[in-house]
N, C-alpha and C positions, 0 to 999 in steps of 0.2 A: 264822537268824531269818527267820521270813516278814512282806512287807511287806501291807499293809493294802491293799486294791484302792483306787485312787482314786476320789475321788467329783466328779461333774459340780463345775462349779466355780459354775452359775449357782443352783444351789438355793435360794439364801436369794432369789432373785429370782423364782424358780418360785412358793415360798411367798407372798409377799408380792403376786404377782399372784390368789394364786388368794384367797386373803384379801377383794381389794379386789373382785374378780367374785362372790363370796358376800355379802359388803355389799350389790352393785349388784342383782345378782339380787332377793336379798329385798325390799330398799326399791321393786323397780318390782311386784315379786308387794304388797306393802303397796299401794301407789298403783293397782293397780288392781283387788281389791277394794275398796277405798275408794272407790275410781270409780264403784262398781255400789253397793253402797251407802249412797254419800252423804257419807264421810266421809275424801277421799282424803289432807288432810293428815296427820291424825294416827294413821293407817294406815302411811303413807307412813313418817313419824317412827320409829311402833314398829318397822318393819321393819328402819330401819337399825340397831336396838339390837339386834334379834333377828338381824339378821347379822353384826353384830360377834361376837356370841356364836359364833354356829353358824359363821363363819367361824376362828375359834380354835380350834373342836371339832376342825373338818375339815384344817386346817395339821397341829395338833398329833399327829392320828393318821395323818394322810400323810407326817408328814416327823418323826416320831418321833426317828429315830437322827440329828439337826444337833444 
């Protein structure tokens, strides 16, 4: 029987950082078009929802096989 290569032990924490850096990313790209603008809170706002999103995309197809 062949064993399965091991896998990094910190992945879910790989994920999870890179998650919250797509979050952060977006919401400061939202907050400053919003800045130029005029309307940097609720730029700001949709961004984090737009990163939540696109942070999920990017987990999901990076870290596929967890």
């Amino acid at each position: 029987m062949t064993e399965r290569p091991s896998r990094p032990t910190m992945r879910g924490a790989v994920a999870g950082s890179l998650l919250v850096a797509t979050i952060v990313l977006c919401t400061a790209v939202g907050f400053g078009v919003g800045a130029a603008v005029g309307a940097p809170v609720p730029l700001g706002i949709t961004g984090v929802f737009v990163g939540a999103i696109a942070g999920i995309v990017v987990v999901a197809r990076r870290f596929s096989d967890l």
